[in-house]
DRENFILUM-617864 format. One record per residue (C-alpha): residue number from 1; residue in one letter; x, y, z. Coordinates in Angstrom, 3 decimals, m for minus. Layout:
N
NODE kolmar seza     east    north       up
NODE    NUM    A        X        Y        Z
...
This chain:
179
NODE kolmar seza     east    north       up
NODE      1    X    0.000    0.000    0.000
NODE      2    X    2.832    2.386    1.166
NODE      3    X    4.030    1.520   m3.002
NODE      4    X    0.831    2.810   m4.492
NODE      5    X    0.994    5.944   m2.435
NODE      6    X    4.424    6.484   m3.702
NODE      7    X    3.399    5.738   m7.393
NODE      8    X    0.640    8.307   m6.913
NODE      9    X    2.333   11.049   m4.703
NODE     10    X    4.996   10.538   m7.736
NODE     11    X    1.919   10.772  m10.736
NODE     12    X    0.360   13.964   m8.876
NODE     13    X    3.684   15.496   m9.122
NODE     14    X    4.570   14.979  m12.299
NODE     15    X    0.781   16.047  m13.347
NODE     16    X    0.994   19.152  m11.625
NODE     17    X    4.804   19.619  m13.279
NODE     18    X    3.469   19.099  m17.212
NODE     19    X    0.489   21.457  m15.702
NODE     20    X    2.860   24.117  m14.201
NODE     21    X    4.993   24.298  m17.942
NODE     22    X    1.796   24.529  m19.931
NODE     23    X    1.044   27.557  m17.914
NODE     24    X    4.321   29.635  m17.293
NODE     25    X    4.436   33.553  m17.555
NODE     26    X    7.660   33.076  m19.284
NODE     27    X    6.780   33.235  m23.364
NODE     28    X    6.520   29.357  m25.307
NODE     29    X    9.575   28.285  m26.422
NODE     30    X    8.033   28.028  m29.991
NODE     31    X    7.307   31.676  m29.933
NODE     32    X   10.264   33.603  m28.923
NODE     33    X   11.708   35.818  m31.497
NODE     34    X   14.889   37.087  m32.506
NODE     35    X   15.519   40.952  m30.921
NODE     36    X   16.033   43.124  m33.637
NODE     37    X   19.570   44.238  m34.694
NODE     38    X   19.684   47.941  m33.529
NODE     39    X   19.345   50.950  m36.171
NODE     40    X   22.544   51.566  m37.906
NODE     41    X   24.363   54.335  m35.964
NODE     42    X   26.521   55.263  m39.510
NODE     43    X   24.276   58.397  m40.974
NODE     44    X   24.349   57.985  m45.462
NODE     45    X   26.814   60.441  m46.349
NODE     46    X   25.309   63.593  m47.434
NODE     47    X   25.175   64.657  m51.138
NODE     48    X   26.553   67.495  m52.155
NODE     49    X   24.574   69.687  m54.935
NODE     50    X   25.630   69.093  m58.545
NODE     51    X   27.974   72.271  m59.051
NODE     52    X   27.475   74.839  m62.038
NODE     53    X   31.177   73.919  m62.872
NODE     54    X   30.315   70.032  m63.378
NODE     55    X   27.117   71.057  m65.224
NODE     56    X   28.764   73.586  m67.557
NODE     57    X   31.348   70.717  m67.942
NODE     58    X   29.054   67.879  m69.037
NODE     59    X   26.859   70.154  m71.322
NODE     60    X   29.913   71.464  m73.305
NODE     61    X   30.975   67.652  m73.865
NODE     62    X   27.295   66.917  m74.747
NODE     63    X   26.878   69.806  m76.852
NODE     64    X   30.250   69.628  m79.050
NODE     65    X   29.528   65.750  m79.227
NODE     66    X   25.611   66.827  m80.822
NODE     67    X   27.710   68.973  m83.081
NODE     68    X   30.221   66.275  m84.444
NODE     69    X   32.706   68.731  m82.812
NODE     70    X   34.486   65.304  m81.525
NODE     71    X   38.342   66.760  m80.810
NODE     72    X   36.026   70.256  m79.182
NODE     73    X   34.627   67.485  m77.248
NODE     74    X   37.595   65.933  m76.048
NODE     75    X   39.331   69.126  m74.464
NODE     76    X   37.006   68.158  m71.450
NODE     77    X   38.626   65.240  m70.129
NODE     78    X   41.954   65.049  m68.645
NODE     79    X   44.635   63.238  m69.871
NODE     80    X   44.707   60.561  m68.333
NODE     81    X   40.700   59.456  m68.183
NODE     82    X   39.345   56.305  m67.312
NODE     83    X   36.655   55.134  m69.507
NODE     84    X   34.249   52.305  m68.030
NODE     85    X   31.777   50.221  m69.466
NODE     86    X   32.461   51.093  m72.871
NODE     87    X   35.437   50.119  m75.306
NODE     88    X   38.612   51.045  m74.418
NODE     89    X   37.689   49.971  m70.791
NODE     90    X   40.814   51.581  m69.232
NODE     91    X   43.130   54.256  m69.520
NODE     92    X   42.888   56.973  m72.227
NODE     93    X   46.392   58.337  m72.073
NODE     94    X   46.857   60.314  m74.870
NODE     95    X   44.999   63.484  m76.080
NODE     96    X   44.781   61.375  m79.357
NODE     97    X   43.361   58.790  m77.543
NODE     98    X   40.631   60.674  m75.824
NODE     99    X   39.937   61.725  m79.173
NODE    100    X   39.506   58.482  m81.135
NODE    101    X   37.278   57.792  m77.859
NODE    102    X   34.980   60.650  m78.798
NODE    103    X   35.463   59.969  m82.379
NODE    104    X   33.826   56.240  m82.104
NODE    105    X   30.761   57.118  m80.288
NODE    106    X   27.803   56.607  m83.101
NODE    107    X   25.544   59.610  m81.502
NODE    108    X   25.345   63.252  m80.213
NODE    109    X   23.845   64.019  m77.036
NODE    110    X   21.057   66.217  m75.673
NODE    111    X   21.480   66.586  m71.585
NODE    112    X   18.484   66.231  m70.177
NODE    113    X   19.174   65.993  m65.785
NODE    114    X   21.838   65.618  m63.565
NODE    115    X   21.761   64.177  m60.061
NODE    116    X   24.942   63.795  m57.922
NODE    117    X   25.649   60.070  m56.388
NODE    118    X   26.786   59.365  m53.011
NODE    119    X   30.206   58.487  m54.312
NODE    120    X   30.626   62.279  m55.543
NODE    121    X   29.687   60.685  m59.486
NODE    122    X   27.567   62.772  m61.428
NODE    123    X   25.038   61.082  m63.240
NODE    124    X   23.246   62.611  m66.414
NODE    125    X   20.930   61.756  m68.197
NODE    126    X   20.816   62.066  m71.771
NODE    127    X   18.644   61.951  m75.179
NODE    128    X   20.682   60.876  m77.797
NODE    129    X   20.832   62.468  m81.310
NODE    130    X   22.022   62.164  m84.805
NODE    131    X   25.679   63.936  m85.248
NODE    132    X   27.726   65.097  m87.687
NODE    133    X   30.433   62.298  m88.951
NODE    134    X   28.532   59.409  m87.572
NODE    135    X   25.629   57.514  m87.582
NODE    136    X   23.455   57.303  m84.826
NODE    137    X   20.637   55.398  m86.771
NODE    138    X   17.494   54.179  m84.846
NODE    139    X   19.285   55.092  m81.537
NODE    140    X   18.575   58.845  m81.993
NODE    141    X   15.548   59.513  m79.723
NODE    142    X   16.599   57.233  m76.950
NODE    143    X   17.936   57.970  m73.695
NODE    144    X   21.307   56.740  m72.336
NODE    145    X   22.866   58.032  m68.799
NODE    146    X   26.675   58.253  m68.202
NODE    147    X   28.291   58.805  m64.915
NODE    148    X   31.016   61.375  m64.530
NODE    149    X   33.795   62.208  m62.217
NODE    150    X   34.788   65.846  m62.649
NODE    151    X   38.091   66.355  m61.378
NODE    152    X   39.870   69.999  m59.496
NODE    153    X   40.546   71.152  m62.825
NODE    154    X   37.073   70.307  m64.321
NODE    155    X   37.398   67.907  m66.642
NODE    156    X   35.730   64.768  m67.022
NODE    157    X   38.190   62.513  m65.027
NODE    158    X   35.803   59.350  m65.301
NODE    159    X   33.843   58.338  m67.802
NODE    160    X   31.294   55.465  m67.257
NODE    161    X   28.077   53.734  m69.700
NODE    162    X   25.311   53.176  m66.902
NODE    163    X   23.679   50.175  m68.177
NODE    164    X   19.806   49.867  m68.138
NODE    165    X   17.155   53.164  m68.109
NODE    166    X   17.744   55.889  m67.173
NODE    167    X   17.688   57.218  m62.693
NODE    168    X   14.778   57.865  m61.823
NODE    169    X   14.002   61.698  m61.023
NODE    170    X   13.596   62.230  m57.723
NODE    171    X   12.302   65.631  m56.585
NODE    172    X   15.790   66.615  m55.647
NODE    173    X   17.117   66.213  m59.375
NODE    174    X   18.755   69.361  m60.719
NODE    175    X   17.001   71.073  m63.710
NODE    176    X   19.863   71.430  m66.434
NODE    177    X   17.366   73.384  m68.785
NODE    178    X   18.222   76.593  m66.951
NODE    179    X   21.534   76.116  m65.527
């Protein structure tokens, strides 16, 4: 008799244990969730305004381009430029080089907007247009957008084909009709 007391003291207490765990104020194990990682403490770096000195820069490029002016054109890089995304990737170090560069583009270009990245590029965006000395063909019409580092002397110090469609124009965007 003194067993089957034991046996049930023993199943009362393990009832009221698997009773006490089904009714815990601590949260279910299955539930718990990870804490959230804390708000980055690093602020974006700001972005500076496009400058009239990096606009004037890209429109005369743009504009002497549209007008098949091609060695015009080239005057606003500096010797050496690095060209990206389009062929020569690399180095243009030669004035003759920069040039030829110029020279093998098939189209003029009409700037349309400029918007400053947070790596200090400048990013413009462009309708492109028949010149003189080339042919543009059915790409006259379209839009391409370039990104451009303008360097101390301003000249156009990087020169890179952004693939895809154009940025989108935020409200921020800088108005290149009236600059």
């Amino acid at each position: 008799m003194l067993r089957g007391r034991t046996l049930g003291a023993l199943a009362l207490s393990l009832g009221l244990a698997i009773a006490a765990c089904g009714g815990s104020a601590e949260p279910d194990r299955l539930s718990l969730t990870t804490p959230k990682a804390p708000a980055s403490s690093t602020p974006e770096p700001a972005r500076t305004p496009v400058t009239d000195a990096e606009k004037r820069v890209i429109r005369g490029w743009s504009d002497e381009m549209r007008h098949g002016r091609v060695v015009a054109a080239a005057r606003y890089f500096s010797v050496p430029s690095e060209i990206v995304n389009l062929p020569p990737k690399g180095n243009l170090i030669s004035t003759r080089q920069v040039e030829e560069f110029n020279d093998s583009m098939p189209c003029g270009a009409k700037l349309l907007s400029v918007q400053r990245t947070v790596s200090q590029l400048v990013v413009a965006d462009f309708e492109l247009t028949n010149r003189p000395g080339a042919k543009c063909g059915s790409s006259a019409g379209e839009r391409a957008t370039f990104a451009f580092l303008i360097d101390a002397d301003d000249h156009i110090a990087r020169f890179i084909l952004i693939d895809g469609s154009p940025p989108s124009a935020p409200a921020s965007d800088d108005d290149v009709a009236s600059a």
